[in-house]
N, C-alpha and C positions, 0 to 999 in steps of 0.2 A: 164907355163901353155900351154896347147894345144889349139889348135884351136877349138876342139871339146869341150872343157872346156868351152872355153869363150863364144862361141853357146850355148851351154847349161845354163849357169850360167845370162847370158842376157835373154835368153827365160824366166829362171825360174822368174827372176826378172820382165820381163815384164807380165811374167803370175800371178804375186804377184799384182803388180800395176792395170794392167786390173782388178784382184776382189778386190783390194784394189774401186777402179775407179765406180765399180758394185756394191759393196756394200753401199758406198758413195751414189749413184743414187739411187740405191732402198729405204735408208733412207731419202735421200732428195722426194723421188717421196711419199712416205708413209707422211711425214711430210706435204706435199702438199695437198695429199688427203685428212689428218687429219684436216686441217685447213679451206679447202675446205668444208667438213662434218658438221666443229663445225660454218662457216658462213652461209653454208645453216640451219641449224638448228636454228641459230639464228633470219637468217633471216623470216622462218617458223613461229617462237614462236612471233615474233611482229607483222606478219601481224594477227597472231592469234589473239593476243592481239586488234591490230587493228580492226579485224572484229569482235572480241566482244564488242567494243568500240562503234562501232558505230552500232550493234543490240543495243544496251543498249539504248543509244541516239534515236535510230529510236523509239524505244519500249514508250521512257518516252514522244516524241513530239506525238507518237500516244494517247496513254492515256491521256495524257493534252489536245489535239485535243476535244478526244472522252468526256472528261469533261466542255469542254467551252462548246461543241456542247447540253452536257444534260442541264447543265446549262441553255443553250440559249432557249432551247425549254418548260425547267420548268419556266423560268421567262414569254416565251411568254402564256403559261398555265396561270401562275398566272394572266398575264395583264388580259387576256380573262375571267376569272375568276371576279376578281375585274370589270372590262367593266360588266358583267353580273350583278352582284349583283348591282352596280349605276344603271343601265337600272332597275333594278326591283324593286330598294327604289323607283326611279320615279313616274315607273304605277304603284306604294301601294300609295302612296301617292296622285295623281291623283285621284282616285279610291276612297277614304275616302268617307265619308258620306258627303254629303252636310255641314252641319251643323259644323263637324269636320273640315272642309275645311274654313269656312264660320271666325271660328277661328282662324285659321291660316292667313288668308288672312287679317283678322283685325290687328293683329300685325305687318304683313307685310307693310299694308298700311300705321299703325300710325307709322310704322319708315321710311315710303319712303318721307309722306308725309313734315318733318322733314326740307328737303329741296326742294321739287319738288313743283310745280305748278298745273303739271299732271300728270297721273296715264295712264300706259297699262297694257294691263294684254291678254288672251288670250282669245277664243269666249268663252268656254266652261263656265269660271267664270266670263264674262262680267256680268253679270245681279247682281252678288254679289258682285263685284269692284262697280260699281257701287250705289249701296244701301251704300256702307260704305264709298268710299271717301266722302270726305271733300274737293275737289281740283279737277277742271276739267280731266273729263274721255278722254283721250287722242287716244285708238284705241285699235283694236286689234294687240297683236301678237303672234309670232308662238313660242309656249313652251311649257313645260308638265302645269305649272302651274307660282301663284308666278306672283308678277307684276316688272313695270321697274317705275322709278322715273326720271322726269324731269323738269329742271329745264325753266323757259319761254323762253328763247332762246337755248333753247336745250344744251347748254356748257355742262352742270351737269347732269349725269346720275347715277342713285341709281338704280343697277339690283339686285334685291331679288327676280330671277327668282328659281324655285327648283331645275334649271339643275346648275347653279350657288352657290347655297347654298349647294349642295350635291359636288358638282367639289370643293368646296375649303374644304367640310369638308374630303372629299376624300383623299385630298392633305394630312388636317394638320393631318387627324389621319392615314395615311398609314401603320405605324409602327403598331398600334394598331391592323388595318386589314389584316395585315400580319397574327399577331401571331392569331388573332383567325380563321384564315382560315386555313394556313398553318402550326401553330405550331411553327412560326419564332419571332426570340427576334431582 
């Protein structure tokens, strides 16, 4: 073989090899970018995921928020509500007729008297506490109505005041005045 042969026959091999070499690279470089592509995209798709994750989350802490909050301001309604109506059994009751009052006060007394010694009551129905105890009139005090029971060294207190009578029946029937105010079970 000539010298010209074996130049040639090397070039051609090495010019085989060089695109053997290029080929190689350009599928390793495509493989690269493919891979590349398919991470970024994956990595796209979970923060996607992600940021839907937490709108969802944000969305459901807001609406729970936004719910305690109407909650909190219907239950301060209803207080205010209930507060109103007690303040108004009150002055209805206060307000009675003499004579309706004069009734009430008698039953009051014969159960304070029960155990008391003395009797208070307020100025307003001093004059009818009174005419009806049976048991030293012991003073004025400050109430819509409804007296207080005591006993001679004061240890023993009987309050059948109406802010007292209306507070515990307030208490035991709540449930009741619920549903007929609100419509609540």
């Amino acid at each position: 073989m000539s010298l010209e042969r074996v130049i040639e026959d090397t070039l051609k091999k090495s010019r085989e090899r060089a695109e053997e070499i290029r080929r190689s690279a350009e599928e390793e470089r495509k493989r690269i970018i493919e891979e590349a592509e398919r991470r970024a995209a994956e990595i796209k798709e979970k923060k996607r995921r992600e940021a839907e994750e937490t709108a969802k989350r944000m969305r459901i802490q807001e609406l729970s928020s936004a719910r305690i909050e109407a909650k909190r301001r219907l239950l301060k309604l209803q207080k205010e509500l209930i507060e109103k109506c007690y303040q108004e059994a009150l002055k209805a009751i206060s307000e009675l007729p003499e004579e309706r009052r004069e009734k009430i006060l008698e039953r009051l007394i014969s159960e304070a008297e029960k155990e008391s010694e003395r009797i208070y009551s307020n100025k307003k129905e001093e004059e009818i506490v009174r005419k009806l105890a049976k048991v030293e009139y012991g003073g004025n005090i400050d109430c819509a109505g409804g007296v207080i029971g005591e006993n001679s060294d004061g240890s023993v207190r009987i309050d059948l005041r109406y802010e007292t009578i209306f507070s515990s029946l307030f208490e035991n029937s709540m449930k009741e005045i619920k549903s007929m105010l609100f419509g609540e079970k």
